[in-house]
LOVOTOR-897706 format. One record per residue (C-alpha): residue number from 1; x, y, z; residue in one letter. Coordinates in Angstrom, 3 decimals. Layout:
<nodes>
> NUM/X/Y/Z/A
...
</nodes>
This chain:
<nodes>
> 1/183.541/36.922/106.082/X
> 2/186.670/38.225/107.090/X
> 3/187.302/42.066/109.565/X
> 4/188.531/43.598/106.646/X
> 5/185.649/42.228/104.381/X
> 6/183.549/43.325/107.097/X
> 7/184.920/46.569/107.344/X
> 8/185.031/47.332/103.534/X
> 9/181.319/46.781/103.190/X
> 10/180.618/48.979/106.006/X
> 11/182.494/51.877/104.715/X
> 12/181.354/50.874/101.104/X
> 13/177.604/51.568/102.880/X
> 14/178.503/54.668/103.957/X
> 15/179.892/55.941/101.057/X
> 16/176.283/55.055/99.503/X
> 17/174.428/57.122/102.367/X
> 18/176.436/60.020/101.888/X
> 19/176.042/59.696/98.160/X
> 20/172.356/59.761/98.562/X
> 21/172.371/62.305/101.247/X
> 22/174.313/64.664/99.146/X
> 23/171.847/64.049/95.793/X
> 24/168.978/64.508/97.993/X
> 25/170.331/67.923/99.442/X
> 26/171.562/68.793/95.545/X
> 27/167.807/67.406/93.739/X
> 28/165.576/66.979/96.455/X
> 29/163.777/70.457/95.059/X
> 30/162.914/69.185/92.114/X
> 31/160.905/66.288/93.731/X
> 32/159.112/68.877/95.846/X
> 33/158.395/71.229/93.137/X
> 34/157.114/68.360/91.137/X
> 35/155.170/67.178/94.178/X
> 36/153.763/70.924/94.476/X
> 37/153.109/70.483/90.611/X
> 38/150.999/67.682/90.688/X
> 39/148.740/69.044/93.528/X
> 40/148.451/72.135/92.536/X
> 41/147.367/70.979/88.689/X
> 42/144.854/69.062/90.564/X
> 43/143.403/71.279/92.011/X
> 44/143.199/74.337/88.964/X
> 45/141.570/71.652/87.031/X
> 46/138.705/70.995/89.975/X
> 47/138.793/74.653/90.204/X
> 48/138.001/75.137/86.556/X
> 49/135.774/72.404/86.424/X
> 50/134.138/74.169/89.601/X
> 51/133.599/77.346/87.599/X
> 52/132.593/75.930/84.152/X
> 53/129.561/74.433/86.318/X
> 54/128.822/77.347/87.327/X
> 55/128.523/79.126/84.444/X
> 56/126.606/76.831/82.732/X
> 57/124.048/76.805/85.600/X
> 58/123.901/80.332/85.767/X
> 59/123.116/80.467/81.728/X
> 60/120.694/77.884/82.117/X
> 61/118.798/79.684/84.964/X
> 62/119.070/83.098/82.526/X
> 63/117.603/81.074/80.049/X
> 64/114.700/79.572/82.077/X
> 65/113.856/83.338/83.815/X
> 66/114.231/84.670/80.092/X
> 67/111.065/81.993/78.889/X
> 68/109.188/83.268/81.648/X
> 69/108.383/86.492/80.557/X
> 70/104.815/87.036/79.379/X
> 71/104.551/86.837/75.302/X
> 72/106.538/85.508/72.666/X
> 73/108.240/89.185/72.005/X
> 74/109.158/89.697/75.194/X
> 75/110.820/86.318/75.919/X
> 76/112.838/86.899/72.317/X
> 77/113.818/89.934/74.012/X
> 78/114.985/89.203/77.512/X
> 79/116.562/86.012/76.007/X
> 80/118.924/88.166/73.721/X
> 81/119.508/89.546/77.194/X
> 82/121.255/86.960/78.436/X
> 83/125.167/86.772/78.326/X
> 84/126.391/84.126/76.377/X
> 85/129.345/81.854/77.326/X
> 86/130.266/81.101/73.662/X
> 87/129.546/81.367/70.083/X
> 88/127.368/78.062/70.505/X
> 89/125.782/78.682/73.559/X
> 90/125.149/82.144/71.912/X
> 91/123.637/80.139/68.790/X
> 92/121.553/78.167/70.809/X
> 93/119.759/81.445/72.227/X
> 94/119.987/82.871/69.565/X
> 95/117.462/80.148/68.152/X
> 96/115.415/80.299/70.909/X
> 97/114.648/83.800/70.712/X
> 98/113.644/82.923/66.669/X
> 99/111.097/80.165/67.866/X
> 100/109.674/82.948/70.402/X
> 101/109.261/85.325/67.733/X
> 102/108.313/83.312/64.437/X
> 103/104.488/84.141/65.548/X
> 104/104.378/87.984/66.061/X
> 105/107.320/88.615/63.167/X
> 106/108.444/86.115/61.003/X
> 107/110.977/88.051/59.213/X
> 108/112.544/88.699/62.144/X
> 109/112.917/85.378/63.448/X
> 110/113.998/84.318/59.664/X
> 111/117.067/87.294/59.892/X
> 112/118.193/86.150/62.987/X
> 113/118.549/82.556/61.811/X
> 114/120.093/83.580/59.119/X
> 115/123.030/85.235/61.150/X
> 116/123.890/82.377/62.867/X
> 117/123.929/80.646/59.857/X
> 118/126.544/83.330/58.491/X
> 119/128.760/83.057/62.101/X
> 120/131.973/81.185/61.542/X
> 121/132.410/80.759/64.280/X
> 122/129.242/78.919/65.379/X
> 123/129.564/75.163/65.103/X
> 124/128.884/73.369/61.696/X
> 125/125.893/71.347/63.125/X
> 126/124.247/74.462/64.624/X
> 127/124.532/76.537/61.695/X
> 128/122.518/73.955/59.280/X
> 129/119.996/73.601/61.924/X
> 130/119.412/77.339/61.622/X
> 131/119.624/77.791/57.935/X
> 132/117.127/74.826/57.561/X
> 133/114.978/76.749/60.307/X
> 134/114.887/80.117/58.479/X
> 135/114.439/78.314/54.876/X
> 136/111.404/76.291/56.460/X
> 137/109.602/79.402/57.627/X
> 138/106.699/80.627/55.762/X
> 139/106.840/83.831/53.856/X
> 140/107.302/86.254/51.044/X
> 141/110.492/87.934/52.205/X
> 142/113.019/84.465/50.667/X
> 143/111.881/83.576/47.348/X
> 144/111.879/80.182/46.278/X
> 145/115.540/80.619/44.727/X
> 146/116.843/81.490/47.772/X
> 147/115.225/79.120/49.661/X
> 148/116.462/76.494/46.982/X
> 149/119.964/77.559/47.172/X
> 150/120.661/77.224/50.811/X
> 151/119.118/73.866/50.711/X
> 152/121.124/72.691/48.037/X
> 153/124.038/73.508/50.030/X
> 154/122.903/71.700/52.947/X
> 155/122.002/68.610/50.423/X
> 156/125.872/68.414/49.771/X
> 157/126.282/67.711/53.513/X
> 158/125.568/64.436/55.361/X
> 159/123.494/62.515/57.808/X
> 160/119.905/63.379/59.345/X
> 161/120.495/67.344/57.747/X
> 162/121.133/66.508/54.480/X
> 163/117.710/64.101/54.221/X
> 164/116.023/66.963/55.874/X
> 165/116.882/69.716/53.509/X
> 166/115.985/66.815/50.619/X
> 167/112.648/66.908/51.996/X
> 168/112.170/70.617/51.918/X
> 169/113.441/70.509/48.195/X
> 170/110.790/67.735/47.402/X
> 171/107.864/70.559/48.847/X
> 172/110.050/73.319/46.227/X
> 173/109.577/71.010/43.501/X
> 174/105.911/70.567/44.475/X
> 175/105.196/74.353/44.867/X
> 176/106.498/74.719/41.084/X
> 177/104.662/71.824/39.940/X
> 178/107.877/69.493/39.247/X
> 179/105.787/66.552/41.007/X
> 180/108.565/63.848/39.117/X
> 181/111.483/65.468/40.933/X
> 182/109.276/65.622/44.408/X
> 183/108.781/62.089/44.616/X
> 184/112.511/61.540/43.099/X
> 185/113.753/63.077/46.125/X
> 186/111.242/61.410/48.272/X
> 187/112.425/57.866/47.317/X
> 188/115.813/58.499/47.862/X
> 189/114.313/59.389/51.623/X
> 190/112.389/56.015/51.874/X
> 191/115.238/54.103/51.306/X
> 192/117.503/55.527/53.048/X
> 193/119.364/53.686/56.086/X
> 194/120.266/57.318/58.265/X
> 195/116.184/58.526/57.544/X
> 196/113.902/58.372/60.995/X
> 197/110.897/56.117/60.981/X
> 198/108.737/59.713/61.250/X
> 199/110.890/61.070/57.902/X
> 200/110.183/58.148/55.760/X
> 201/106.061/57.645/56.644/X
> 202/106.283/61.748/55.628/X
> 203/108.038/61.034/52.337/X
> 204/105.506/57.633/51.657/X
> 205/102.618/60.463/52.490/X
> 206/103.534/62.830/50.143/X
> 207/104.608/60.146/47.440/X
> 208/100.768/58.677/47.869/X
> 209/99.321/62.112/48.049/X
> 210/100.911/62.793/44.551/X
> 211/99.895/59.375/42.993/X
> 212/102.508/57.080/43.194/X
> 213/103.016/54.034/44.908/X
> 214/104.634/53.353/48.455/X
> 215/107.903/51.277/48.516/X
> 216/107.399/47.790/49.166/X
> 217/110.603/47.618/51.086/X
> 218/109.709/50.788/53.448/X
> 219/105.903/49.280/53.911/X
> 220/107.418/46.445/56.430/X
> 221/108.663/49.088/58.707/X
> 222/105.155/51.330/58.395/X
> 223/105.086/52.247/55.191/X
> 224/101.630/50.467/54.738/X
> 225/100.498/52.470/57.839/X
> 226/101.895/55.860/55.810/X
> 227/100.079/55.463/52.847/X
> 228/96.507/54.321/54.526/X
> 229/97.136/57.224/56.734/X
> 230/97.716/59.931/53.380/X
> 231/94.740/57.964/51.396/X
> 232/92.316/58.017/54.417/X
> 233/91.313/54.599/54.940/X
</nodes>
């Protein structure tokens, strides 16, 4: 390589430094903010994180003080006490303080299922577990229309809900004597693939207890068990 050759590279180089030099004076900000960005992101979202903990484990200790009271009344009270962190968690206390008072006053317990069934803006999933709650407790303040027509909507549904409100529509059709239409409903229970082992030996139960015969294909899987178990033997 020649001096000039030489010397042309070198000032080529330095052309290059000054180049970056300059860019890094002009943009280097942007690399720092970005930098500041990225850490500081960090550490809202550990922050957050941090404080949804929190919460939760302060609603679950309000919740456990809340069951400690002395007496189903008084629990349902101190637990509608409690500040709720959402419309679910909210629902979920909400259904607590039901189970605490189904004893002392049903009708109670029944009404406030029946608002969070009503709440829009309580999750699907919650809301049919209260309506099929307040529909399964005992009593002459829901008539058996009522009871029928919040059951049918939760038969419309799908998965474990859906079989469960079947059921309670099999025990309507008893109550008014429609025993063809219980055990209807009950089959379709028996054979179906998203029905718990415990849901299908109820249905073969009631199906014996009415007079007809278990399902060979659910008697492999303790259906035999079922019906000796609703016959006696």
């Amino acid at each position: 390589m020649s001096d000039s050759d030489s010397f042309i590279e070198e000032v080529s180089e330095e052309v290059r430094r000054d180049r970056l030099f300059g860019l890094m004076r002009r943009y280097g900000w942007i690399a720092v903010l970005a930098v500041i960005l990225l850490v500081g992101g960090a550490s809202w979202h550990e922050w957050r994180k941090a404080q949804d903990r929190n919460r939760a484990e302060a609603l679950g200790d309000a919740m456990l003080a809340a069951l400690e009271a002395d007496g189903g009344p008084a629990r349902a009270a101190a637990l509608e006490n409690v500040e709720a962190a959402g419309p679910g968690s909210r629902a979920v206390i909400d259904m607590l303080a039901a189970a605490e008072e189904l004893q002392e006053d049903p009708k109670a317990a029944r009404e406030r299922l029946l608002r969070v069934a009503e709440d829009p803006d309580v999750a699907t999933i919650y809301r049919q577990i209260a309506t099929l709650k307040a529909v399964m407790i005992p009593g002459d303040d829901m008539d058996a229309a009522a009871r029928r027509s919040l059951l049918d909507g939760l038969a419309l549904g799908g998965g474990l809900t859906r079989l469960l409100a079947e059921e309670q529509l099999a025990y309507l059709d008893i109550d008014q004597g429609n025993d063809g239409a219980a055990i209807d409903r009950l089959r379709n229970i028996e054979g179906n693939a998203e029905a718990t082992p415990g849901l299908r030996r109820r249905a073969t139960q009631v199906i014996v207890a009415l007079g007809g015969d278990a399902d060979p294909a659910v008697e492999g899987g303790g259906g035999a068990e079922a019906a000796a178990a609703a016959t006696g033997e």
